[in-house]
Kinemage of the C-alpha trace (Angstrom):
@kinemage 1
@onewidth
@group {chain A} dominant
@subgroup {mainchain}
@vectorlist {calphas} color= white
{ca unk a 1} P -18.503 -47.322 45.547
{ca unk a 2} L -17.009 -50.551 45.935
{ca unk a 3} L -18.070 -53.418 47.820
{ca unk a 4} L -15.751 -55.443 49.757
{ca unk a 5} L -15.977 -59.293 48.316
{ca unk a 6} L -17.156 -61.269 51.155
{ca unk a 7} L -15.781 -64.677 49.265
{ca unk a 8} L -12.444 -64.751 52.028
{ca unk a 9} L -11.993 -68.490 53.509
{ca unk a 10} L -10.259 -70.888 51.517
{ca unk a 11} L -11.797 -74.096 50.133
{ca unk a 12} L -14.774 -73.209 51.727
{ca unk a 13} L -17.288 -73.272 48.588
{ca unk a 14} L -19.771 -70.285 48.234
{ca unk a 15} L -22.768 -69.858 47.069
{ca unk a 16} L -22.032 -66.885 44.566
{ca unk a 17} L -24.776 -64.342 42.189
{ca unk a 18} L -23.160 -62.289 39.303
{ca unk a 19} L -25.873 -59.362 38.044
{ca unk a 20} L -25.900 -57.250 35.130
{ca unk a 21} L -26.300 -53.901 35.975
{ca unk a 22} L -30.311 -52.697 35.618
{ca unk a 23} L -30.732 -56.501 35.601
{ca unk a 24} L -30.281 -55.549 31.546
{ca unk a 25} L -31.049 -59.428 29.530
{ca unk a 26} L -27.571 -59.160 27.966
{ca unk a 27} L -27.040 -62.974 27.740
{ca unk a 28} L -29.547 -63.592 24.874
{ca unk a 29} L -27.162 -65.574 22.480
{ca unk a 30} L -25.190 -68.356 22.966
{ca unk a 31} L -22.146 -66.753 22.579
{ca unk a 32} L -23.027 -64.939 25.695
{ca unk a 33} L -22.642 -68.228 27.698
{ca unk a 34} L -19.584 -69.454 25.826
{ca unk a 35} L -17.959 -66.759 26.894
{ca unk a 36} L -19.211 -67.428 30.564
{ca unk a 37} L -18.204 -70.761 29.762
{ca unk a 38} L -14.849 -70.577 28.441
{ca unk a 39} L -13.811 -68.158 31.541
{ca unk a 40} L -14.737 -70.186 33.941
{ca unk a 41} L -12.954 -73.302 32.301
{ca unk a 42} L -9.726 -71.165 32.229
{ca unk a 43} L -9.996 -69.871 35.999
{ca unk a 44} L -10.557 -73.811 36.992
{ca unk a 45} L -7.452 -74.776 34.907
{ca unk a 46} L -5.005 -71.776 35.821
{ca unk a 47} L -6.062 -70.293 38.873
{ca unk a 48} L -7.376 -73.296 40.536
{ca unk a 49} L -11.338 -72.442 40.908
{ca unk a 50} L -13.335 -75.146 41.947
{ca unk a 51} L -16.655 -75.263 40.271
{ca unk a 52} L -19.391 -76.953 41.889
{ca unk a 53} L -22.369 -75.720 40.156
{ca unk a 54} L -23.075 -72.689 37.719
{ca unk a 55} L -26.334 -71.709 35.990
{ca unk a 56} L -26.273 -69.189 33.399
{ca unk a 57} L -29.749 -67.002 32.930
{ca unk a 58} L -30.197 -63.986 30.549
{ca unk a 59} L -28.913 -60.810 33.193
{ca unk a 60} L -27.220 -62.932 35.740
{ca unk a 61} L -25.282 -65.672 36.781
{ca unk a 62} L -25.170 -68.344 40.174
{ca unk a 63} L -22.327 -70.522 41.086
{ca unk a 64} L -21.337 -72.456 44.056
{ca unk a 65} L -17.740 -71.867 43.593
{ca unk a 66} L -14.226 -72.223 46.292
{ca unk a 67} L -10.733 -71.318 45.260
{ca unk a 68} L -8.584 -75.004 45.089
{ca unk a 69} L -5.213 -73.050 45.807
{ca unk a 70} L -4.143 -71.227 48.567
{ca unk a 71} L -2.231 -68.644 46.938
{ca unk a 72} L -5.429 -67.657 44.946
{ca unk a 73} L -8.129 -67.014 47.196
{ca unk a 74} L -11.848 -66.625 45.607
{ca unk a 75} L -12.178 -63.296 45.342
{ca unk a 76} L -9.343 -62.579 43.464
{ca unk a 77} L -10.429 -64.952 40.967
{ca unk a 78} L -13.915 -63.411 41.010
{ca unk a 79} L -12.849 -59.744 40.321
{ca unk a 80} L -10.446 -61.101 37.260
{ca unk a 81} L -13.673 -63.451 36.012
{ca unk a 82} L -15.702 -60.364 36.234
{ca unk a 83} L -13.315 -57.561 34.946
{ca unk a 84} L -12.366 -60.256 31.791
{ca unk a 85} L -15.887 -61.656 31.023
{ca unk a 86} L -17.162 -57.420 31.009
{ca unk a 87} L -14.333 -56.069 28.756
{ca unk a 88} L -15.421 -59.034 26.483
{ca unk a 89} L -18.906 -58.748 26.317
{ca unk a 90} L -18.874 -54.445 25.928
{ca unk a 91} L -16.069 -55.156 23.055
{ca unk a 92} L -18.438 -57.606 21.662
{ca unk a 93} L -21.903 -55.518 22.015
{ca unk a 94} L -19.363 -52.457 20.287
{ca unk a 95} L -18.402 -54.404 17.059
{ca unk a 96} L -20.977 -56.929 16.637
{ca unk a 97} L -24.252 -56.390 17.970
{ca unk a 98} L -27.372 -53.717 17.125
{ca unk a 99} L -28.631 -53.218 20.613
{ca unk a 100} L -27.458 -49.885 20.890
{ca unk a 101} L -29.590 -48.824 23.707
{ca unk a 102} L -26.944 -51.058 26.041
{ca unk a 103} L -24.169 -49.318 25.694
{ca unk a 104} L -25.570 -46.076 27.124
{ca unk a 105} L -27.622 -48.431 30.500
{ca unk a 106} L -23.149 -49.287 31.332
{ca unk a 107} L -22.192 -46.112 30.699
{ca unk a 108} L -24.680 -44.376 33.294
{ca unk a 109} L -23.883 -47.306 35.745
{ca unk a 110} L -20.099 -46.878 35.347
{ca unk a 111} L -20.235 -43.166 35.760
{ca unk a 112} L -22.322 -43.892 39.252
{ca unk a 113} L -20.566 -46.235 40.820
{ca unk a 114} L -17.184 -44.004 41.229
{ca unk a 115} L -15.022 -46.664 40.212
{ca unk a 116} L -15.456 -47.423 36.285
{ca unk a 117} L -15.463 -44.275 34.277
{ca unk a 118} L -16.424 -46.088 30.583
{ca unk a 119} L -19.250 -49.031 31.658
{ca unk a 120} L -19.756 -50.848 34.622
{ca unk a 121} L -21.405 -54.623 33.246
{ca unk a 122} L -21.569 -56.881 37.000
{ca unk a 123} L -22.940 -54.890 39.916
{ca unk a 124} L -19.578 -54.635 42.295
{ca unk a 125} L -21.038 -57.389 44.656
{ca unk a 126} L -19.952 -61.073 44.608
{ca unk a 127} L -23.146 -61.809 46.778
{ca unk a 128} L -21.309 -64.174 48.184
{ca unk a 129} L -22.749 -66.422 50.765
{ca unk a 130} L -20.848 -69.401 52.831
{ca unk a 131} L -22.323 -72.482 52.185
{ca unk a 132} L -21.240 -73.451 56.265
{ca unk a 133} L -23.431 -77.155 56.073
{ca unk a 134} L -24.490 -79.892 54.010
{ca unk a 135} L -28.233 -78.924 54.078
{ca unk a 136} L -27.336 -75.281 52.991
{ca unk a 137} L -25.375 -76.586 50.231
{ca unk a 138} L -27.489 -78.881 48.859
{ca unk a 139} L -30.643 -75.800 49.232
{ca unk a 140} L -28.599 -73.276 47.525
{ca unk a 141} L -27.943 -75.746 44.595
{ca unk a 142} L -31.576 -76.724 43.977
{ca unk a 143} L -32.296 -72.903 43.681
{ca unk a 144} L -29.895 -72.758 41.237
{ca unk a 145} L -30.518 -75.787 39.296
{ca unk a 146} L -34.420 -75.079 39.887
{ca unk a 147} L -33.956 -71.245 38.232
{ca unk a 148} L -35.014 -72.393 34.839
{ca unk a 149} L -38.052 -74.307 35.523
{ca unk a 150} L -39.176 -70.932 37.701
{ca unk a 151} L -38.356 -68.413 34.754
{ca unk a 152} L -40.214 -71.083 33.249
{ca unk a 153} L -37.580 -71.743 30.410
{ca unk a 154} L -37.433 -75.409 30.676
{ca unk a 155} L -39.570 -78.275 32.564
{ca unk a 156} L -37.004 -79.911 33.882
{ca unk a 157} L -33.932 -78.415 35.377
{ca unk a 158} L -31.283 -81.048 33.638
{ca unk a 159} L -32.881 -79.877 30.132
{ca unk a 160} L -31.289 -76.801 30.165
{ca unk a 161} L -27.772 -76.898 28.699
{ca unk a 162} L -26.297 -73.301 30.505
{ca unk a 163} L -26.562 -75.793 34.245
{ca unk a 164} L -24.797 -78.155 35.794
{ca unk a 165} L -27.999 -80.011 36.526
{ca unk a 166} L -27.679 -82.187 34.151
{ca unk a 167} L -23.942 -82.513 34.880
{ca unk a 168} L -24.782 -83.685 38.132
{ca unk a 169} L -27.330 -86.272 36.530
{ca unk a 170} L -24.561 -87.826 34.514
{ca unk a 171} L -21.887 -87.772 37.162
{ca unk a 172} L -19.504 -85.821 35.172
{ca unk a 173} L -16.440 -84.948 36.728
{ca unk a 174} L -14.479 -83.748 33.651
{ca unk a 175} L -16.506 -79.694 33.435
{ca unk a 176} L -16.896 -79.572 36.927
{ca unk a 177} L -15.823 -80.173 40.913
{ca unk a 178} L -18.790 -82.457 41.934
{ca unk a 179} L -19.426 -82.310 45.276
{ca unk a 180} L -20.003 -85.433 47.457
């Protein structure tokens, strides 16, 4: 069953969590995080998402994220990201990859959730949580900056190139909405 996206009040920015299904390590190339990449690029420049921070690990995703129109609100972007970015990646995993043990993990999730009858990719939840103060904002992005140094991929969080750690260190304002 579905569950309702919590993501509702405009320009309010949200501290968001995107899972693979079985927490399967899908994103293990860098094509992977293009893809990621390039989505979220296109929802900032046609449906008005404001990205604030995004960190891109192997089964799941965090972004502090608000919708910058009012005729698009944040969950509606969300579900398209989400719907788009799994169609890709299955159609991908079909024709190009050799993990064929993946295929099978979506189906069995898309048969049990009630909703997708092929594969389900993102569990249904945005896990969406209002970033309501300063000091909650700035927390929530130092766990996601921080969430390569714990899986103990990198030393320092502005090494790895799939965060906007190192965005933040260079103050740039062309891939993302800093926040003040």
């Amino acid at each position: 069953m579905t569950k309702p996206y919590k993501s509702k009040n405009a320009g309010v920015p949200y501290f968001l969590t995107f899972t693979v299904v079985e927490w399967v390590n899908i994103f293990t190339k860098p094509i992977y995080f293009q893809l990621l990449w390039d989505s979220l690029q296109y929802c900032r420049r046609e449906k008005g998402l404001r990205l604030h921070a995004f960190v891109f690990m192997t089964n799941h995703m965090h972004l502090i994220a608000s919708a910058g129109r009012d005729d698009i609100p944040l969950w509606s972007i969300i579900r398209d990201f989400k719907k788009f970015t799994a169609q890709k990646i299955i159609q991908y995993i079909k024709n190009k990859e050799n993990r064929d043990w993946i295929l099978p993990v979506l189906h069995i999730a898309g048969r049990q959730s009630g909703v997708n009858v092929q594969y389900q990719f993102w569990i249904h939840d945005d896990g969406a949580v209002e970033l309501h103060s300063d000091h909650f904002l700035r927390q929530k992005m130092n766990y996601l900056h921080e969430n390569p140094v714990r899986a103990g991929i990198v030393d320092d969080a502005a090494q790895y190139c799939w965060s906007s750690a190192r965005l933040y260190e260079r103050d740039n304002t062309e891939l993302i909405d800093l926040l003040e």
